[in-house]
PDB file of N, CA, C and O in Angstrom:
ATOM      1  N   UNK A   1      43.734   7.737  -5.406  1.00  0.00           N
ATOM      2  CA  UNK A   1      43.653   6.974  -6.656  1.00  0.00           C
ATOM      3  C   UNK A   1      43.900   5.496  -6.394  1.00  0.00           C
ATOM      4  O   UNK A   1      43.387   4.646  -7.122  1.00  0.00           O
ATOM      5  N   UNK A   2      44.697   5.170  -5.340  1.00  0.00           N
ATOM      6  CA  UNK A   2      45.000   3.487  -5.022  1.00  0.00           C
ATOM      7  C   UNK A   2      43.847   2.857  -4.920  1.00  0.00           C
ATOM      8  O   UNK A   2      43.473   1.828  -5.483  1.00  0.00           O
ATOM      9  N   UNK A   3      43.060   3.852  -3.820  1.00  0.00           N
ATOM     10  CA  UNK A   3      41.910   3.059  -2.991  1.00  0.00           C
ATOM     11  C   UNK A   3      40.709   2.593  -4.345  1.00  0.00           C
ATOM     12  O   UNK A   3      40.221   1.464  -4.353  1.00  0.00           O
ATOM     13  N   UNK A   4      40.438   3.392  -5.172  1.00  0.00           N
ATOM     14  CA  UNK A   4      39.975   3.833  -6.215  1.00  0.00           C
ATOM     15  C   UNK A   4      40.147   2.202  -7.282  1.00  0.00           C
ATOM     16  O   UNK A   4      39.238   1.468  -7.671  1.00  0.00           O
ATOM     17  N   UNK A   5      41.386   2.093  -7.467  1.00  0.00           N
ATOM     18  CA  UNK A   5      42.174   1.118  -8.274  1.00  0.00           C
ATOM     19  C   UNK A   5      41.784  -0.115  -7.525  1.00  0.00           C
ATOM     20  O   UNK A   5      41.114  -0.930  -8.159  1.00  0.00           O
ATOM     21  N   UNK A   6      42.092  -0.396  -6.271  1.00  0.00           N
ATOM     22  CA  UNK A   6      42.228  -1.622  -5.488  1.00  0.00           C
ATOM     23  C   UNK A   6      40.202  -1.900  -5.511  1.00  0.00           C
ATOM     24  O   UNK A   6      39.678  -3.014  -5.533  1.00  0.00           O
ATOM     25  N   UNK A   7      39.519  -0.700  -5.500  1.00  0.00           N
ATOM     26  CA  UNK A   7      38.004  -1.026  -4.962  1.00  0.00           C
ATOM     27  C   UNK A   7      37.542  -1.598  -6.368  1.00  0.00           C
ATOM     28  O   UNK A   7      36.657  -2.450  -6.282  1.00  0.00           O
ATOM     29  N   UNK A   8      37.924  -1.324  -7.490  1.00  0.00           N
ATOM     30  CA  UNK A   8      37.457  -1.422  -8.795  1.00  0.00           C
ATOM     31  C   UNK A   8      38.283  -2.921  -9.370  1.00  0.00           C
ATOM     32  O   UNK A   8      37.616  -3.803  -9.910  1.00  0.00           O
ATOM     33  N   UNK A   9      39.902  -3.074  -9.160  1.00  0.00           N
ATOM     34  CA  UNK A   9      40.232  -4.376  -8.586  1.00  0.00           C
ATOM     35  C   UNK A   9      39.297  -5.128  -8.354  1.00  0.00           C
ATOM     36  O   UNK A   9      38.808  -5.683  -9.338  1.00  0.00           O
ATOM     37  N   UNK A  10      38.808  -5.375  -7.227  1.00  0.00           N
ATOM     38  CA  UNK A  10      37.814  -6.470  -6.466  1.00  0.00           C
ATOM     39  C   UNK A  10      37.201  -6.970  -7.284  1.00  0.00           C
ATOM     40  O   UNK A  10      37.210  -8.144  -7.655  1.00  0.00           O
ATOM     41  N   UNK A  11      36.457  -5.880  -7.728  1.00  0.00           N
ATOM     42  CA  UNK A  11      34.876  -6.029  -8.902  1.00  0.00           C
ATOM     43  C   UNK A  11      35.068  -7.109 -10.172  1.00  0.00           C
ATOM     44  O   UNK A  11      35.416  -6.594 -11.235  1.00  0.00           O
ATOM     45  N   UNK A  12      34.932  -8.113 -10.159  1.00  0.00           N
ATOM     46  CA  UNK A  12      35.266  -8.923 -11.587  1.00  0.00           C
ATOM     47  C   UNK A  12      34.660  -7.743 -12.891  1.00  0.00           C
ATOM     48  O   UNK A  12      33.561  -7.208 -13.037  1.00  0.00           O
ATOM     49  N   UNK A  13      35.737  -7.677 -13.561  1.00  0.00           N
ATOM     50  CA  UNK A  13      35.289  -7.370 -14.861  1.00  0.00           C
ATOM     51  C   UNK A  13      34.930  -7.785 -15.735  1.00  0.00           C
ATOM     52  O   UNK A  13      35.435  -7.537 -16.830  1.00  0.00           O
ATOM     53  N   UNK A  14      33.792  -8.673 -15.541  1.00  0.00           N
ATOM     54  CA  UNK A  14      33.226  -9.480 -16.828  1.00  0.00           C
ATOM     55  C   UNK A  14      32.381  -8.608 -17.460  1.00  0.00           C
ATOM     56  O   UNK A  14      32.393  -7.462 -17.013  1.00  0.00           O
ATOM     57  N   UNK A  15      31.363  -8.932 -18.743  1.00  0.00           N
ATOM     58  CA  UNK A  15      30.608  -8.183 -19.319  1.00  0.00           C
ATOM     59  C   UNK A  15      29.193  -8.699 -18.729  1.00  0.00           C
ATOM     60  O   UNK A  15      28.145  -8.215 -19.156  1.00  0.00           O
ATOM     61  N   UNK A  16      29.201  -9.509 -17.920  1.00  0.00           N
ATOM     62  CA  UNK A  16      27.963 -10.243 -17.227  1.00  0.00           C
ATOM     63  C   UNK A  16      27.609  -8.814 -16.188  1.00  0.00           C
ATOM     64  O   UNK A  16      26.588  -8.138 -16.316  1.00  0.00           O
ATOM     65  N   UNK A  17      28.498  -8.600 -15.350  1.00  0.00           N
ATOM     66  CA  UNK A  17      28.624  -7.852 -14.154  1.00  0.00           C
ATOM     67  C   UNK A  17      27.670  -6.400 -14.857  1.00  0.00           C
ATOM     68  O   UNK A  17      26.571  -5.864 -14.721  1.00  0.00           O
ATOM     69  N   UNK A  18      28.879  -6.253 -15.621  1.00  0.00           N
ATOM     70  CA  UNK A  18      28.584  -4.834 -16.410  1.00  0.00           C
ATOM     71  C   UNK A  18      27.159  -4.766 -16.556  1.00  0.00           C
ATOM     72  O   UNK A  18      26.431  -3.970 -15.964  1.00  0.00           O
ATOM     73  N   UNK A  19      26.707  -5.873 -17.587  1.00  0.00           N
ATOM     74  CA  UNK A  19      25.291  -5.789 -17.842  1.00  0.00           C
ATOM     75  C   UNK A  19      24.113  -5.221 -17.119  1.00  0.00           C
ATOM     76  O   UNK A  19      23.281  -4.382 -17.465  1.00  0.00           O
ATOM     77  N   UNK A  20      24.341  -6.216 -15.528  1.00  0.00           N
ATOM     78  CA  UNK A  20      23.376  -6.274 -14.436  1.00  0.00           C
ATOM     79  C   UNK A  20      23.452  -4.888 -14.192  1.00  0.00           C
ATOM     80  O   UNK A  20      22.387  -4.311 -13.971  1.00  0.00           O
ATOM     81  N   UNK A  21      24.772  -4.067 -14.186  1.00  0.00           N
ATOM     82  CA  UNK A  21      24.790  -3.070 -13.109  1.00  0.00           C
ATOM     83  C   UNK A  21      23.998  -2.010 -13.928  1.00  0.00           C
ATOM     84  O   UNK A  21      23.265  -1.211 -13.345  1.00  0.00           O
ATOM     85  N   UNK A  22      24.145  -2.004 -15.267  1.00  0.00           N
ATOM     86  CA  UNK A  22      23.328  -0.824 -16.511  1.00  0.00           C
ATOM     87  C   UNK A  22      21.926  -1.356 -16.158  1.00  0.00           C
ATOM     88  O   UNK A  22      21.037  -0.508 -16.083  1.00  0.00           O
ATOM     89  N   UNK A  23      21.590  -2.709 -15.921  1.00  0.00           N
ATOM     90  CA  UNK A  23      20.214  -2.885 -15.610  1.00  0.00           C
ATOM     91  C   UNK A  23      19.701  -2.144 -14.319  1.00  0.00           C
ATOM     92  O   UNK A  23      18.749  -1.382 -14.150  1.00  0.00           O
ATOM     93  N   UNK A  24      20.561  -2.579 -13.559  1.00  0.00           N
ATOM     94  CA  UNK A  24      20.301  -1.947 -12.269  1.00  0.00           C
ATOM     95  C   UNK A  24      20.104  -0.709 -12.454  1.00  0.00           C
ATOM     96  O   UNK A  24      18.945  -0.398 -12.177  1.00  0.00           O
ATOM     97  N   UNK A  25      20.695   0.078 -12.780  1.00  0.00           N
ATOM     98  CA  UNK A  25      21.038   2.002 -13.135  1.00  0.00           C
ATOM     99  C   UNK A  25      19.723   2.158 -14.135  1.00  0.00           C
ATOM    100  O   UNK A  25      18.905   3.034 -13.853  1.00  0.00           O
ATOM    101  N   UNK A  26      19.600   1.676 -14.805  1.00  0.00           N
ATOM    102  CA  UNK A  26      18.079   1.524 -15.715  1.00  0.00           C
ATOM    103  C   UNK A  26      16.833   1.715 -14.724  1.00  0.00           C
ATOM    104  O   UNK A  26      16.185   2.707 -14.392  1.00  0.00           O
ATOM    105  N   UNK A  27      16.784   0.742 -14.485  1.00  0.00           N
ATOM    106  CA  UNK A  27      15.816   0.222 -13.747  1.00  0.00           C
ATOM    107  C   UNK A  27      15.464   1.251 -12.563  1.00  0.00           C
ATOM    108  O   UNK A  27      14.376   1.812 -12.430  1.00  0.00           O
ATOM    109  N   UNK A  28      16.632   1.403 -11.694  1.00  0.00           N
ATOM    110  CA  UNK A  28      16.054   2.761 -10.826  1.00  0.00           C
ATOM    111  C   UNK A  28      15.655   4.152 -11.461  1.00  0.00           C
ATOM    112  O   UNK A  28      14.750   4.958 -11.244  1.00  0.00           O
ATOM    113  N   UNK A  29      16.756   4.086 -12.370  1.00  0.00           N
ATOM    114  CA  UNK A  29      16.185   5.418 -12.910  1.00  0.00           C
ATOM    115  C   UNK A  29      14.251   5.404 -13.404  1.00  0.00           C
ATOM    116  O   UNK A  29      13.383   6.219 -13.094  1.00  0.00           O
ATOM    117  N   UNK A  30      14.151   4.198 -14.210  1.00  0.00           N
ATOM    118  CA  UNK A  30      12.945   4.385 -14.538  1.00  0.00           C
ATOM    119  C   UNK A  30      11.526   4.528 -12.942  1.00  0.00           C
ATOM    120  O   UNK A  30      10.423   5.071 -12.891  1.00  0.00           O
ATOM    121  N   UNK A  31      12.397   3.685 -11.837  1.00  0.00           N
ATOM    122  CA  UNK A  31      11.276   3.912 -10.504  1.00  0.00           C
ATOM    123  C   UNK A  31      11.179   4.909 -10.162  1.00  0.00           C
ATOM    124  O   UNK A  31      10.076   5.452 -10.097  1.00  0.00           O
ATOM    125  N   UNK A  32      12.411   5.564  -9.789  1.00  0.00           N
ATOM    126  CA  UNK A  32      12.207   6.554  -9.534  1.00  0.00           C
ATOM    127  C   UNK A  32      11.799   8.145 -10.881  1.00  0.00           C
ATOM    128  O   UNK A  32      11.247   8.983 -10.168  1.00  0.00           O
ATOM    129  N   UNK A  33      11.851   8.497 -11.780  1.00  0.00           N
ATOM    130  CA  UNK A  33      10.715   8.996 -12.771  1.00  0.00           C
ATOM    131  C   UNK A  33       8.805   8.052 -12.402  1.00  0.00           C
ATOM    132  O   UNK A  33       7.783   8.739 -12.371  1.00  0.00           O
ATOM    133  N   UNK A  34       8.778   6.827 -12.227  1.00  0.00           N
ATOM    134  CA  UNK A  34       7.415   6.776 -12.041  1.00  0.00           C
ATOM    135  C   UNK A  34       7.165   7.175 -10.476  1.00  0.00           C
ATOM    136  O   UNK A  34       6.345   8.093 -10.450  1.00  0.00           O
ATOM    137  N   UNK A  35       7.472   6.907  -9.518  1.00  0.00           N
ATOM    138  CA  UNK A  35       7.572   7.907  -8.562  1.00  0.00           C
ATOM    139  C   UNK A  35       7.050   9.059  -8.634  1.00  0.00           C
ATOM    140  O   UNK A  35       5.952   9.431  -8.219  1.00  0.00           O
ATOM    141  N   UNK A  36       8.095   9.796  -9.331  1.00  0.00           N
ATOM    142  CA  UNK A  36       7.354  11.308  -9.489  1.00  0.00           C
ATOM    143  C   UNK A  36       6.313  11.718  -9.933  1.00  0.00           C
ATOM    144  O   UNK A  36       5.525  12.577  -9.539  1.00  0.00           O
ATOM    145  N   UNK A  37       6.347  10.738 -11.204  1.00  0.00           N
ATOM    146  CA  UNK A  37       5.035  10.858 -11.813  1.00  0.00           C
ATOM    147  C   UNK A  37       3.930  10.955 -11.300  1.00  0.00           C
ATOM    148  O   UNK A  37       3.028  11.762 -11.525  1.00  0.00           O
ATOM    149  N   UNK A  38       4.029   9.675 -10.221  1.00  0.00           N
ATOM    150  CA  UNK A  38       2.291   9.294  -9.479  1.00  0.00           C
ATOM    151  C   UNK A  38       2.309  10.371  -8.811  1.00  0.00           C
ATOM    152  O   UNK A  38       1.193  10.891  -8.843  1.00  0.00           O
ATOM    153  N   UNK A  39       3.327  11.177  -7.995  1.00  0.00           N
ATOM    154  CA  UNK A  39       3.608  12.040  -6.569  1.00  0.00           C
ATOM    155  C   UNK A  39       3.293  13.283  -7.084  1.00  0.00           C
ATOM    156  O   UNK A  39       2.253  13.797  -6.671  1.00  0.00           O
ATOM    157  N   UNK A  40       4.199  14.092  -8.183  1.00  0.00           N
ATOM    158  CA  UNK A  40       3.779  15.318  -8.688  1.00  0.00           C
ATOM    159  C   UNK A  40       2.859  15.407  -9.296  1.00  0.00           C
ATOM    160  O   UNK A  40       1.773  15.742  -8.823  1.00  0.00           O
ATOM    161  N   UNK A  41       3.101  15.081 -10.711  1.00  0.00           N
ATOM    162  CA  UNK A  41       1.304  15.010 -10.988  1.00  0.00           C
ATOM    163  C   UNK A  41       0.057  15.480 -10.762  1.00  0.00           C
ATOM    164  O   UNK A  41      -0.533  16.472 -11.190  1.00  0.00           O
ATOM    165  N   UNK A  42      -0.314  14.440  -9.874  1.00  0.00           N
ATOM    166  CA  UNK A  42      -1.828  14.576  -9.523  1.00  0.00           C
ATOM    167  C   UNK A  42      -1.536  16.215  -8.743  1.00  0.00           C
ATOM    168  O   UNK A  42      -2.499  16.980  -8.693  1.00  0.00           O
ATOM    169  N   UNK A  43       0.060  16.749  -8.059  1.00  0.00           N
ATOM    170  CA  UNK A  43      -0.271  17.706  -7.046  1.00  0.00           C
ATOM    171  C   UNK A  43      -0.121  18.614  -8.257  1.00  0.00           C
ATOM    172  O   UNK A  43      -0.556  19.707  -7.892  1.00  0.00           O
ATOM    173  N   UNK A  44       0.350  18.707  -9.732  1.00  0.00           N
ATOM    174  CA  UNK A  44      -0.238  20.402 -10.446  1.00  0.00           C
ATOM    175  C   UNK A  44      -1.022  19.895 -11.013  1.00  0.00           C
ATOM    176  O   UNK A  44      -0.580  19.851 -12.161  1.00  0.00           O
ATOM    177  N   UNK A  45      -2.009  19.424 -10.993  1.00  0.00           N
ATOM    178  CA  UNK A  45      -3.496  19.034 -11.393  1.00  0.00           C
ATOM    179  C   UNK A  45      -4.657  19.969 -10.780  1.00  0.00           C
ATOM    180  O   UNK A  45      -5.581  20.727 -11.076  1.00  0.00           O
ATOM    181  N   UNK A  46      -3.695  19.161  -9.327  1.00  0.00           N
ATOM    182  CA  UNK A  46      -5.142  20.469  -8.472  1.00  0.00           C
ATOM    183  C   UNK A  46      -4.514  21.284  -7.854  1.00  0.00           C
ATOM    184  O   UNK A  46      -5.360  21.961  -7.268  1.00  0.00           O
ATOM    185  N   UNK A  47      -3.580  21.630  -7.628  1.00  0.00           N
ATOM    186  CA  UNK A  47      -3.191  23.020  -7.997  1.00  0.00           C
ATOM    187  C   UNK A  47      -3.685  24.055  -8.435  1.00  0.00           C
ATOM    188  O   UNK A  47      -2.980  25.049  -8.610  1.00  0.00           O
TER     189      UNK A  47
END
């Protein structure tokens, strides 16, 4: 739990930070869903 406390410590807690990082977490999530999309897809198509 220290290491935990001290690593989260570091991290400024502004609401700036916060923002980017939900963008960030957004943002991959949505690449990776189009990813699949293009990848699976087309393979149960012709299937």
């Amino acid at each position: 739990m220290a290491r935990s406390a001290d690593a989260a410590s570091m991290i400024p807690a502004t609401p700036a930070t916060g923002d980017v990082s939900v963008l960030l977490r957004v943002a991959c999530v949505k690449s990776e869903y189009l990813i699949f999309t293009i990848t699976v897809l087309p393979l149960i198509e012709f299937a």
